[in-house]
PyMOL Python script that loads the backbone (N, CA, C, O; Angstrom):
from pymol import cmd

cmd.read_pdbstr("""\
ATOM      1  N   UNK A   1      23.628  20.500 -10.632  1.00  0.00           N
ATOM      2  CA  UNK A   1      24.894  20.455 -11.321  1.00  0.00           C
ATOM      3  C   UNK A   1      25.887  21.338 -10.582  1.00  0.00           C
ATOM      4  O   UNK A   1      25.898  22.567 -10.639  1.00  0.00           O
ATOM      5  N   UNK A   2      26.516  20.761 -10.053  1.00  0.00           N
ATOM      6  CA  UNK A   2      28.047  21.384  -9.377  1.00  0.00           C
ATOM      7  C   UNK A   2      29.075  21.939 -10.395  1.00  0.00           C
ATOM      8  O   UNK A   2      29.217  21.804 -11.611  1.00  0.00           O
ATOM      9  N   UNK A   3      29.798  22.677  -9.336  1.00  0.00           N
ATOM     10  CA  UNK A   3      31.060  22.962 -10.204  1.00  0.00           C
ATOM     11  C   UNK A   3      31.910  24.105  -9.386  1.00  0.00           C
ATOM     12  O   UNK A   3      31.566  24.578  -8.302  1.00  0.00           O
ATOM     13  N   UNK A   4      32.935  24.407 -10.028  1.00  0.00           N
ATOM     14  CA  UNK A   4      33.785  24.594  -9.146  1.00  0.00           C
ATOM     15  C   UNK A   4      33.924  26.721  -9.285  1.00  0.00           C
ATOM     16  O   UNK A   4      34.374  27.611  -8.564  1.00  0.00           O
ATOM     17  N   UNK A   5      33.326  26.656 -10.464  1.00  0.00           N
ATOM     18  CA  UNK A   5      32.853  28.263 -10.824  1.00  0.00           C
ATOM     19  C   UNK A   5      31.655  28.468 -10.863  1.00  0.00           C
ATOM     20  O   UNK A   5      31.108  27.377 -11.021  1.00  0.00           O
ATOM     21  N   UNK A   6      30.689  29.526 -10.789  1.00  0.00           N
ATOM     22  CA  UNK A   6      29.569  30.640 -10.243  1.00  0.00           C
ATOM     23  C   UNK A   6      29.315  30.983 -11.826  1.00  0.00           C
ATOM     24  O   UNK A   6      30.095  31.792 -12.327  1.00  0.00           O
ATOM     25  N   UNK A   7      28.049  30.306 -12.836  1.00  0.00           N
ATOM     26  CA  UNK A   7      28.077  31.742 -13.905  1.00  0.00           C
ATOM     27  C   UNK A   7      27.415  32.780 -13.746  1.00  0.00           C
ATOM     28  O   UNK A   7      26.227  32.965 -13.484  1.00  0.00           O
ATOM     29  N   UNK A   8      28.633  33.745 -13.998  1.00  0.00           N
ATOM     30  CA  UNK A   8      27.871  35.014 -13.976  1.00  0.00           C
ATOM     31  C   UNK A   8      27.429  36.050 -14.676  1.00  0.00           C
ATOM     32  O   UNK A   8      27.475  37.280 -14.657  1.00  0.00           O
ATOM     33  N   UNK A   9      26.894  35.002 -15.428  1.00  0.00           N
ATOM     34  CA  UNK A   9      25.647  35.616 -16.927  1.00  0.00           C
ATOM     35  C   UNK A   9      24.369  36.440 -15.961  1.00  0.00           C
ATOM     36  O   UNK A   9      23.777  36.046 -14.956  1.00  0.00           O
ATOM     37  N   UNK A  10      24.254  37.680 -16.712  1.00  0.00           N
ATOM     38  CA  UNK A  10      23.239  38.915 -15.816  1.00  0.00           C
ATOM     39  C   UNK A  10      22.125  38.628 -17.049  1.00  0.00           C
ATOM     40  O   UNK A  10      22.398  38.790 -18.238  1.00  0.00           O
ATOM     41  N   UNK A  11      21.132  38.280 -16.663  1.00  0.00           N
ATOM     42  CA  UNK A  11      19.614  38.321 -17.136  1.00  0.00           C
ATOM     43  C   UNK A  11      18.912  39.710 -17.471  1.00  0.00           C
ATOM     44  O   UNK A  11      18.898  40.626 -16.649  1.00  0.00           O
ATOM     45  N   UNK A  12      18.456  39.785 -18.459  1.00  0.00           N
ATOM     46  CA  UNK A  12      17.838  41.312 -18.480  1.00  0.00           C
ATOM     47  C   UNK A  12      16.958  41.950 -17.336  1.00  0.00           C
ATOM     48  O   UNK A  12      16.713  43.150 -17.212  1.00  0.00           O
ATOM     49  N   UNK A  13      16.584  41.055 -16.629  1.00  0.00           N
ATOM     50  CA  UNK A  13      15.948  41.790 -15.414  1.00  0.00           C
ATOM     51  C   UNK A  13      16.709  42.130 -14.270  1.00  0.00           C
ATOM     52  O   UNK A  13      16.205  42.756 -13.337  1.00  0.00           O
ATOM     53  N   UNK A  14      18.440  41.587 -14.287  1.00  0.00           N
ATOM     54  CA  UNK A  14      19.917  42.039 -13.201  1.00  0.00           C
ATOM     55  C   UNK A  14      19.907  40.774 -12.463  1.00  0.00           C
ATOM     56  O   UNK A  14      20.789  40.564 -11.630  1.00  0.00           O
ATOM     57  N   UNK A  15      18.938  39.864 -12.706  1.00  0.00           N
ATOM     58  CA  UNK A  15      19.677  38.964 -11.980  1.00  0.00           C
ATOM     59  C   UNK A  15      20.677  38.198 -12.319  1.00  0.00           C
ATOM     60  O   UNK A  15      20.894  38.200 -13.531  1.00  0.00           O
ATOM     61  N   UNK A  16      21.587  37.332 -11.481  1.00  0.00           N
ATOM     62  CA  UNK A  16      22.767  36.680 -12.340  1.00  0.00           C
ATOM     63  C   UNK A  16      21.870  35.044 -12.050  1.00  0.00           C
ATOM     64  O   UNK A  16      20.975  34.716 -11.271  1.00  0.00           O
ATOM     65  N   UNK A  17      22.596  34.365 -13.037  1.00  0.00           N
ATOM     66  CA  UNK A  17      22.283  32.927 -13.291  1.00  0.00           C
ATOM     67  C   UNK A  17      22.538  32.200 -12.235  1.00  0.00           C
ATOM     68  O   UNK A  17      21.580  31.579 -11.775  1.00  0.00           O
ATOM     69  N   UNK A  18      23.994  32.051 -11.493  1.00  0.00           N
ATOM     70  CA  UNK A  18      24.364  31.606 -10.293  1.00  0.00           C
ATOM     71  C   UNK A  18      23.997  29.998 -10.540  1.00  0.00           C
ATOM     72  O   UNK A  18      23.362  29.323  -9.729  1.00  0.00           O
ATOM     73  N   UNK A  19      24.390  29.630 -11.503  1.00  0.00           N
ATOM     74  CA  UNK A  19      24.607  27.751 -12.060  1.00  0.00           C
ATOM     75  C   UNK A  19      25.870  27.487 -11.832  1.00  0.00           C
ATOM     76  O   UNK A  19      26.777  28.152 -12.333  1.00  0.00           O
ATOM     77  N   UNK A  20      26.100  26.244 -10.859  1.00  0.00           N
ATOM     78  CA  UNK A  20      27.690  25.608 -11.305  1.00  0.00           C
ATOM     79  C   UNK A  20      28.111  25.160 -12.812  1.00  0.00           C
ATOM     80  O   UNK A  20      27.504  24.486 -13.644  1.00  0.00           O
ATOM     81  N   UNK A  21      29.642  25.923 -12.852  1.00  0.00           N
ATOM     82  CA  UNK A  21      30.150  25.211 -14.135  1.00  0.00           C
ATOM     83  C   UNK A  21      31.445  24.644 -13.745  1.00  0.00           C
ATOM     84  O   UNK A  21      31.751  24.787 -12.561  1.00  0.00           O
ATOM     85  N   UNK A  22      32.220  24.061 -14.475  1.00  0.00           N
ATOM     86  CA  UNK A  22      33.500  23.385 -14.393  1.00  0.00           C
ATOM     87  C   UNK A  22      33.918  24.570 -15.467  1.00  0.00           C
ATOM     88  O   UNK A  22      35.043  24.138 -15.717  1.00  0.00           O
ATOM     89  N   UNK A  23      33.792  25.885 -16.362  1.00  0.00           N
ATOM     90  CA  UNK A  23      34.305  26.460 -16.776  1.00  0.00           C
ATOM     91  C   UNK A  23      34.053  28.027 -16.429  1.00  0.00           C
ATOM     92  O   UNK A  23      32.912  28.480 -16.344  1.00  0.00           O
ATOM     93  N   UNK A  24      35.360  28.909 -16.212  1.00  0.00           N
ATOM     94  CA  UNK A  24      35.380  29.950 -16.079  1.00  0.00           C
ATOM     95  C   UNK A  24      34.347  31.112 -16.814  1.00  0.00           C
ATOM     96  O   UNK A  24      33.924  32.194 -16.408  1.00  0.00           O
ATOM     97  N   UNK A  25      34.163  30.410 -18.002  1.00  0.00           N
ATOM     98  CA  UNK A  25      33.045  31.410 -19.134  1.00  0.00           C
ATOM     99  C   UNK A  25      31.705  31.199 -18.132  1.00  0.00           C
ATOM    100  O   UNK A  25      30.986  32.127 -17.762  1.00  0.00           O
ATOM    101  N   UNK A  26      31.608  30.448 -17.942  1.00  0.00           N
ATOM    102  CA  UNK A  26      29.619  30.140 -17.507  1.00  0.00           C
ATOM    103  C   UNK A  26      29.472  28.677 -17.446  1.00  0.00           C
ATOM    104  O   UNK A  26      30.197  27.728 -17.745  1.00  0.00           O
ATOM    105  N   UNK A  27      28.035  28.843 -16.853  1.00  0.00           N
ATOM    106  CA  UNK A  27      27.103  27.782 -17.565  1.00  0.00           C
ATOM    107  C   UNK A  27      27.144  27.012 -18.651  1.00  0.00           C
ATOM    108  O   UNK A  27      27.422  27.703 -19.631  1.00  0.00           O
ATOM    109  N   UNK A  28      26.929  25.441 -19.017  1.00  0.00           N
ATOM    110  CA  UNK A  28      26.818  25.246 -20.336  1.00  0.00           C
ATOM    111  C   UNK A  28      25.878  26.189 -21.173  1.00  0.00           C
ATOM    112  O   UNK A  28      26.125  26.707 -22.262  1.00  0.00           O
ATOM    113  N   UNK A  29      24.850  26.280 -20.481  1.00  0.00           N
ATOM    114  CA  UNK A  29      23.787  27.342 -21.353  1.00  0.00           C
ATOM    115  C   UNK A  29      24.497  28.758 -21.561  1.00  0.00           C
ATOM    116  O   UNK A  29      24.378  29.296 -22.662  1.00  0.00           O
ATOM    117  N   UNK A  30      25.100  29.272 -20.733  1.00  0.00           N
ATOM    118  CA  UNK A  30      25.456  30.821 -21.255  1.00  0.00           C
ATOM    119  C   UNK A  30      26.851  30.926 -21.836  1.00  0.00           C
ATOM    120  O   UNK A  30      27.155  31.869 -22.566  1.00  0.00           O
ATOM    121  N   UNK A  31      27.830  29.816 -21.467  1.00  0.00           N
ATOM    122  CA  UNK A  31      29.222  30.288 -22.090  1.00  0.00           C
ATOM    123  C   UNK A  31      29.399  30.589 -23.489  1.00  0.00           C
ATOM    124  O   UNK A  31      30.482  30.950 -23.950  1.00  0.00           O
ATOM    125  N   UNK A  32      28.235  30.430 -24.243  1.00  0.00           N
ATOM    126  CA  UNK A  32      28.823  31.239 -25.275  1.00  0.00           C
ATOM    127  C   UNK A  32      28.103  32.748 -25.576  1.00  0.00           C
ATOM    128  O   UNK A  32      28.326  33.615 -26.421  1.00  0.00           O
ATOM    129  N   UNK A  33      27.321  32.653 -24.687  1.00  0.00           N
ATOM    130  CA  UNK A  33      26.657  34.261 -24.973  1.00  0.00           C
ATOM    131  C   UNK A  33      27.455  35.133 -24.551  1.00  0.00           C
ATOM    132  O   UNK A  33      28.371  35.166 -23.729  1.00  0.00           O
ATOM    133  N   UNK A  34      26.581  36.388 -25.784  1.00  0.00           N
ATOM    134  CA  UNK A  34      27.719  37.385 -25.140  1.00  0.00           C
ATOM    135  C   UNK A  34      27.006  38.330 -24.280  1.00  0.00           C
ATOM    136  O   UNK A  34      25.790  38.524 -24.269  1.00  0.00           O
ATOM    137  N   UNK A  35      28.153  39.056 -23.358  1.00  0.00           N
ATOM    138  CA  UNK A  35      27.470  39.916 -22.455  1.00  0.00           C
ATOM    139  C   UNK A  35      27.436  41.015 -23.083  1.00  0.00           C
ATOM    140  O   UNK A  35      28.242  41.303 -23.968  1.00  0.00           O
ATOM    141  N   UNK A  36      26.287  41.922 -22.611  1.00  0.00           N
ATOM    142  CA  UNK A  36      25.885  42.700 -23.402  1.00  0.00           C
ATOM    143  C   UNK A  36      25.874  43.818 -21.951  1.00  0.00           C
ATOM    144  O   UNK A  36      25.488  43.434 -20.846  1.00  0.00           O
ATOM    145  N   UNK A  37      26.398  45.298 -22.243  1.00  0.00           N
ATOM    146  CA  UNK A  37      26.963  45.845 -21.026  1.00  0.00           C
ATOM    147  C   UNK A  37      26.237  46.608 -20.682  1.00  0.00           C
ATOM    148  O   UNK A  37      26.003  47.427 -21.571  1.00  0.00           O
ATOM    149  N   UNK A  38      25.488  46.858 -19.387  1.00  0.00           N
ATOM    150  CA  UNK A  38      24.421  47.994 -18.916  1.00  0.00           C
ATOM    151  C   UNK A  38      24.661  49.033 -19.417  1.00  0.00           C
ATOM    152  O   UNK A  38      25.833  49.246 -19.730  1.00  0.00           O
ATOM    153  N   UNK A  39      23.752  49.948 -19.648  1.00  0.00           N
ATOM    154  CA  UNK A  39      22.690  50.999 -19.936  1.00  0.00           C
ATOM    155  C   UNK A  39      23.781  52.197 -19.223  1.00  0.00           C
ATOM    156  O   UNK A  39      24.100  51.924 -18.066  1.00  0.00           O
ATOM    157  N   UNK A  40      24.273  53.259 -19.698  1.00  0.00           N
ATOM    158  CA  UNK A  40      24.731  54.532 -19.453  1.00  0.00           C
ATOM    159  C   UNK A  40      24.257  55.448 -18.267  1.00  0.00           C
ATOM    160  O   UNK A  40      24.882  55.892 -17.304  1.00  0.00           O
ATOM    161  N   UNK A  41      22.848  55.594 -18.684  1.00  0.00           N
ATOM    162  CA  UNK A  41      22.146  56.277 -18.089  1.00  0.00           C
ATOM    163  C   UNK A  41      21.637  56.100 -16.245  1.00  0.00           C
ATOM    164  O   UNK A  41      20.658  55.418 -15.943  1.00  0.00           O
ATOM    165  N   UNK A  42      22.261  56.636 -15.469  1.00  0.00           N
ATOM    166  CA  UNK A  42      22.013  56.698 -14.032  1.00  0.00           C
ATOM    167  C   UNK A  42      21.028  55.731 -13.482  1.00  0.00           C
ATOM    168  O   UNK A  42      19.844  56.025 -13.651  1.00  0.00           O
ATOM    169  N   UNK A  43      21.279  54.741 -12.916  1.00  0.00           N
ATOM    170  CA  UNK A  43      20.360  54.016 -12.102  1.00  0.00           C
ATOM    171  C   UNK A  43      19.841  52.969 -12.628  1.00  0.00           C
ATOM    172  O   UNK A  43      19.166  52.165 -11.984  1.00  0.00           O
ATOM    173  N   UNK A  44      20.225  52.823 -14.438  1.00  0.00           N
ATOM    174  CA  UNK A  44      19.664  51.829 -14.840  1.00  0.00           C
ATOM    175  C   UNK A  44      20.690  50.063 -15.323  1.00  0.00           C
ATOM    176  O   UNK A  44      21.713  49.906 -15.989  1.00  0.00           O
ATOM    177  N   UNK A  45      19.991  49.284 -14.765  1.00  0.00           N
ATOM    178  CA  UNK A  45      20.705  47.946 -14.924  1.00  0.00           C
ATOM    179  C   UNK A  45      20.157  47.537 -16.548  1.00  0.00           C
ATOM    180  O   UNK A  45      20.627  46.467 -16.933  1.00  0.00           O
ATOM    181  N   UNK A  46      19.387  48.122 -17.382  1.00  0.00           N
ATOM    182  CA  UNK A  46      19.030  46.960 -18.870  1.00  0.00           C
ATOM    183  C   UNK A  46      20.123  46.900 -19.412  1.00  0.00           C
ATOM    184  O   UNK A  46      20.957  47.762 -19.133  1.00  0.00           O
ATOM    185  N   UNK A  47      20.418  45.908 -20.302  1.00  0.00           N
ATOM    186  CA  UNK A  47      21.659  45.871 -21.101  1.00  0.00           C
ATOM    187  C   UNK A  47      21.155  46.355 -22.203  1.00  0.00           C
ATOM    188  O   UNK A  47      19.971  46.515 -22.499  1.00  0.00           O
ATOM    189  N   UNK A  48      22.134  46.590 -22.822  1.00  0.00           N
ATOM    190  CA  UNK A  48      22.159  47.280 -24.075  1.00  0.00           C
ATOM    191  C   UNK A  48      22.997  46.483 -25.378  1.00  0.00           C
ATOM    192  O   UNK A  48      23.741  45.576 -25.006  1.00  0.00           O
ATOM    193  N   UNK A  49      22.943  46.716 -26.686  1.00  0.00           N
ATOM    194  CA  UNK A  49      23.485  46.212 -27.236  1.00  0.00           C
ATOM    195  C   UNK A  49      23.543  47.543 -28.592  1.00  0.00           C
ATOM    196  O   UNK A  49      23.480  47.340 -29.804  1.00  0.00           O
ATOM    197  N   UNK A  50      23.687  48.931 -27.849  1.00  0.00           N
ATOM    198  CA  UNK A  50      23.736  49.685 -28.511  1.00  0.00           C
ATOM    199  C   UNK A  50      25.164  50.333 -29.088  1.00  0.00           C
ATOM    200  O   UNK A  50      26.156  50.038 -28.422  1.00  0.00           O
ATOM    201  N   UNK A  51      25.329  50.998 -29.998  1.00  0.00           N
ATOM    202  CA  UNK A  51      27.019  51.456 -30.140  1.00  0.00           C
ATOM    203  C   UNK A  51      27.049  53.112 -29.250  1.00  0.00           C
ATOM    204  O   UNK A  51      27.940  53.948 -29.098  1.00  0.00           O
ATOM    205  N   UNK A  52      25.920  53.053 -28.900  1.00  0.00           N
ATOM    206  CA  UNK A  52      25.400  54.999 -27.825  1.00  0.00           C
ATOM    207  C   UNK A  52      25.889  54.188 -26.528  1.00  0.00           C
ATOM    208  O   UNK A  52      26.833  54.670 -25.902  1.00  0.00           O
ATOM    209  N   UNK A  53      25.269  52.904 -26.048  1.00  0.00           N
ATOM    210  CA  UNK A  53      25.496  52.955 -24.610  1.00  0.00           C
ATOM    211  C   UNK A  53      24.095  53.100 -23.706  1.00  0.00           C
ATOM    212  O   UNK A  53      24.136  52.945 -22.485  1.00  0.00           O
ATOM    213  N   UNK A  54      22.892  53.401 -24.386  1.00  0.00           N
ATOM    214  CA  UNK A  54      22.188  53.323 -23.894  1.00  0.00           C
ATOM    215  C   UNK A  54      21.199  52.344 -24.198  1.00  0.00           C
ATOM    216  O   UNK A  54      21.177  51.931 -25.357  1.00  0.00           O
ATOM    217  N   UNK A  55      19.923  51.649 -22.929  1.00  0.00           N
ATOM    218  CA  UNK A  55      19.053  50.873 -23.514  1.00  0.00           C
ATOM    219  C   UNK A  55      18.014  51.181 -24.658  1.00  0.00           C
ATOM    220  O   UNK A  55      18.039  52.205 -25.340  1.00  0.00           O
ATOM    221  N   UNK A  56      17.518  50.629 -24.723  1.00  0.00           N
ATOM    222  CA  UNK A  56      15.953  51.160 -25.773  1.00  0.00           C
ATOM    223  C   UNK A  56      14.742  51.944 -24.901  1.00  0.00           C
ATOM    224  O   UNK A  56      13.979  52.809 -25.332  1.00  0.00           O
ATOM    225  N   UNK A  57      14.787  51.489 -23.809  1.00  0.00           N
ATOM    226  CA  UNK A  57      13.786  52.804 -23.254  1.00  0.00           C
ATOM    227  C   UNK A  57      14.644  53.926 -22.771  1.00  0.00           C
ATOM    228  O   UNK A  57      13.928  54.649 -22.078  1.00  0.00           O
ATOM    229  N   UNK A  58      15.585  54.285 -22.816  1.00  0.00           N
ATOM    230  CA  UNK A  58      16.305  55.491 -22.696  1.00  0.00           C
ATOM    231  C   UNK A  58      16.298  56.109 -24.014  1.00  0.00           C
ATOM    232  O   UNK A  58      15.976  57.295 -24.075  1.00  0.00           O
ATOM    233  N   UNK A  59      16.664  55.361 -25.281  1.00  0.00           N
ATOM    234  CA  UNK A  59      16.488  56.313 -26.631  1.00  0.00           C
ATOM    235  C   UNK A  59      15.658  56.741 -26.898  1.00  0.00           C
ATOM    236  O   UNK A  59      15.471  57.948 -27.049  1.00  0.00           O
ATOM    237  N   UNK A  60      14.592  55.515 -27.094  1.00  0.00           N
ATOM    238  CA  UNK A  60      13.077  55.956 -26.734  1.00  0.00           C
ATOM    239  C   UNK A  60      12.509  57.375 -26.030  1.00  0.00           C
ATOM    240  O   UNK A  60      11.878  58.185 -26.710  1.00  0.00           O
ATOM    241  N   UNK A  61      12.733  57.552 -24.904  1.00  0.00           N
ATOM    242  CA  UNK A  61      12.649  59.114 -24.205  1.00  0.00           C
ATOM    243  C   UNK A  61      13.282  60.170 -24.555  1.00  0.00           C
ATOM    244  O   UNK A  61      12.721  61.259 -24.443  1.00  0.00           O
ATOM    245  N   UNK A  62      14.546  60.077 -25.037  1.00  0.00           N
ATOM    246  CA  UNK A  62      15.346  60.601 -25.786  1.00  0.00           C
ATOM    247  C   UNK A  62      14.734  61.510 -27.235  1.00  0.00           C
ATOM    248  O   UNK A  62      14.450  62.682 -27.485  1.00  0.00           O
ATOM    249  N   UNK A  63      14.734  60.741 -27.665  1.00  0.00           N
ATOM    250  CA  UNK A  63      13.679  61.252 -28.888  1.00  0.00           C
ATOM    251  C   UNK A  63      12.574  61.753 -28.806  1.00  0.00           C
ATOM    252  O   UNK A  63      12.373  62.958 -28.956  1.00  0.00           O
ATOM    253  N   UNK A  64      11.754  60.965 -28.574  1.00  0.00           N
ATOM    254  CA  UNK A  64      10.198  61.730 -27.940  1.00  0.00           C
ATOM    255  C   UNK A  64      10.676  63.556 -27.266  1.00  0.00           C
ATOM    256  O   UNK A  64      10.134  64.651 -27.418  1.00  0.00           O
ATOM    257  N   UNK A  65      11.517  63.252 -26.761  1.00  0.00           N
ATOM    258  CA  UNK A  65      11.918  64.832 -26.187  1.00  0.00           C
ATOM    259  C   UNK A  65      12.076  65.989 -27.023  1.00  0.00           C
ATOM    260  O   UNK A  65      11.466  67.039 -27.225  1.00  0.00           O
ATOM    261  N   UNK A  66      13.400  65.262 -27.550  1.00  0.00           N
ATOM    262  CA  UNK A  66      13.937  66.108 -28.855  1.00  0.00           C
ATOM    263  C   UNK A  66      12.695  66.575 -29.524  1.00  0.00           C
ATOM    264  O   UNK A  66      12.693  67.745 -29.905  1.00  0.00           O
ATOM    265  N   UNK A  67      11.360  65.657 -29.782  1.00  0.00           N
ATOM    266  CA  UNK A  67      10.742  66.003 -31.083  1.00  0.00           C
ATOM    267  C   UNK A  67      10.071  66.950 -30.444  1.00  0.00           C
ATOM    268  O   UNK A  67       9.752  67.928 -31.121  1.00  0.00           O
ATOM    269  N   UNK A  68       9.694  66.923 -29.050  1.00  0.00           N
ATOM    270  CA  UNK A  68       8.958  68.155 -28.532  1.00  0.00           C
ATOM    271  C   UNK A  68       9.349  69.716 -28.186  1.00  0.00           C
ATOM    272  O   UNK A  68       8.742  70.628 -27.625  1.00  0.00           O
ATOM    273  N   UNK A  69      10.507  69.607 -28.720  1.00  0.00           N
ATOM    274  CA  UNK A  69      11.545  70.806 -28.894  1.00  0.00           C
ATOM    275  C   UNK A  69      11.167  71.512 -29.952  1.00  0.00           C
ATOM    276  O   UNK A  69      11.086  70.994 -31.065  1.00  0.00           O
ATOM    277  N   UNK A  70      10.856  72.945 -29.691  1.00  0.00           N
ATOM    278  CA  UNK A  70      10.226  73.793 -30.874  1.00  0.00           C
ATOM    279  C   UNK A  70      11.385  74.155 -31.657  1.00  0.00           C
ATOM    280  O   UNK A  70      11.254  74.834 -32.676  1.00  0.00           O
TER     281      UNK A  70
END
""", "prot")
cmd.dss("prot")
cmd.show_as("cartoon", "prot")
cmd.util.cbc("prot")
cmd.orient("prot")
């Protein structure tokens, strides 16, 4: 399937989709998803869909820490 735009819907593992569309949003499959914006924390590509900014294995560590704090 051709087209004259690139979608560039990012997969949770960073890769992008890279499907022809005839529309600027995406892919038929992804134009209506939403993007969900990488992870805060240094070096990491997961998306997040947090209101912190970070993924789930970053809170995850996060906490575990805290609790080991006397």
């Amino acid at each position: 399937m051709g087209g004259k735009y690139i979608c560039q819907y990012r997969f949770n593992e960073g890769e992008i989709c890279g499907g022809g569309s005839r529309h600027p949003e995406g892919c038929s499959i992804h134009q209506k998803r939403r993007q969900r914006p990488s992870c805060k924390h240094e070096d990491c590509i997961r998306p997040t869909a947090s209101g912190y900014g970070f993924c789930d294995w970053h809170v995850k560590n996060r906490m575990l820490a805290l609790e080991s704090c006397p």
